[in-house]
N, C-alpha and C positions, 0 to 999 in steps of 0.2 A: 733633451726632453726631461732632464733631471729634474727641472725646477718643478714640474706637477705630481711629483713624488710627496707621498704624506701633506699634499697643500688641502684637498678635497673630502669633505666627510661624505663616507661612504652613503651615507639615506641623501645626500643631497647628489650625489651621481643618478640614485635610484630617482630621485624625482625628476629631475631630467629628462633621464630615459621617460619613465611612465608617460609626463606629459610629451614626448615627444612619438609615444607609442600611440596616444590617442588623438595628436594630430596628422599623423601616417594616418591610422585609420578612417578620420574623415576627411580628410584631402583624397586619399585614394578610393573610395566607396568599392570601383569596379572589384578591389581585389580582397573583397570577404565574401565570408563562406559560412553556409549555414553549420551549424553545430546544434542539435537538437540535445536539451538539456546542458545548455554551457555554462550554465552557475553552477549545477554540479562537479561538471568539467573542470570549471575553473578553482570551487571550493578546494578540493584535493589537494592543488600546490599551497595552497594559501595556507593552508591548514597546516599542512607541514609545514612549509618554510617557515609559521608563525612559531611553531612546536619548537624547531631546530634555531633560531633564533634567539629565542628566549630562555631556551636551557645551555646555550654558550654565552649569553648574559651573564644570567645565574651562576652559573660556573663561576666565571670573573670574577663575581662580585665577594661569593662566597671564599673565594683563594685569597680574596683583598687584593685584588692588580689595578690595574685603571684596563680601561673599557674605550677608551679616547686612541682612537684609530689614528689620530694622528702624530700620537709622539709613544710609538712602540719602547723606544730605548727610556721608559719609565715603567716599564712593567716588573713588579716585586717579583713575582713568581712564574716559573714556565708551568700551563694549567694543561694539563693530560690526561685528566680523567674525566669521566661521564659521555656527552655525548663526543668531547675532543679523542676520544679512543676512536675514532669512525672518518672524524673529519679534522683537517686543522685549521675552519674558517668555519662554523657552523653558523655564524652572522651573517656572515659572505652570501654561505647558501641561503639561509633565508630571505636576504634581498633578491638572489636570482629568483625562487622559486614565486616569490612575491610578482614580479614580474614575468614569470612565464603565466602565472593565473592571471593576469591584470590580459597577457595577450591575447587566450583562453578563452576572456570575457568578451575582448574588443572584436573575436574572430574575423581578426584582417591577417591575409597573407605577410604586408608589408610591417605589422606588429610585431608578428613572432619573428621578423630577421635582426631587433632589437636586443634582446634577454644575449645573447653571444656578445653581445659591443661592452654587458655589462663585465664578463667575463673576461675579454680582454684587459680592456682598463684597467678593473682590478689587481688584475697577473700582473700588470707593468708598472702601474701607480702607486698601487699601496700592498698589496703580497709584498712582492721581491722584495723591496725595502724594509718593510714589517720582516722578513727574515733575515736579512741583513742585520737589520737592529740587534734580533734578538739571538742570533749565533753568535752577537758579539759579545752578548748579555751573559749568557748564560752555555757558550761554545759547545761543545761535545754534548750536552745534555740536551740541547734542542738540536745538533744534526745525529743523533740518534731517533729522537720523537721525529722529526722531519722523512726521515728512511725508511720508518714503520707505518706512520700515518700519511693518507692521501690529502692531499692539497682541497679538495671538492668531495669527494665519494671514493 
């Protein structure tokens, strides 16, 4: 399954899923549930994950690295500070948490078993290898950041 490694940008897994969270939810009608105030419900992830997203952008950008999920082993600098002291995929989480509001919204049981598939993937497709890349890049100084910082939270 090597060959789906670094092949898929990460907002285009997230589209996927979304549309595939909101065809779960009207194919299966039986299995949603009311949620009283679910835009606010749902606001909350969005908000965040928009937050944490866009200040691991930032980050990037400001480090001058590339941002392009797909060819890790181009990255100038290993970026470790601001919100990367917390997490070491802050984009990652913001497409989860995008998707847990998106499920939030859809309040279908068969939605929320989606936001996990993103998590997966991730860990197998583009993490691992993105850390591969970059231990090779930058050895001992990113499996030091890697030992201290969580992968997610």
């Amino acid at each position: 399954m090597r060959m789906l490694e670094l092949k898929v940008p990460p907002p285009l897994v997230f589209a996927v899923l979304a549309a595939a969270m909101y065809l779960l939810a009207k194919s299966l009608p039986e299995l949603a549930f009311a949620l009283p105030a679910r835009g606010v419900f749902a606001a909350l992830p969005l908000l965040g994950g928009a937050a944490v997203g866009v200040a691991g952008f930032l980050a990037f950008r400001r480090a001058g690295t590339t941002v392009d999920p797909l060819h890790p082993q181009a990255a100038r600098r290993l970026v470790t500070a601001g919100v990367y002291r917390h997490t070491r995929n802050p984009m990652y989480l913001g497409l989860l948490l995008g998707l847990v509001a998106w499920a939030v919204w859809l309040a279908n049981l068969a939605a929320c078993a989606v936001p996990p598939l993103l998590v997966l993937y991730l860990g197998r497709f583009q993490i691992a290898p993105e850390e591969r890349a970059l231990e090779g890049r930058f050895g001992a100084e990113f499996v030091a950041y890697r030992n201290t910082v969580r992968r997610w939270l």
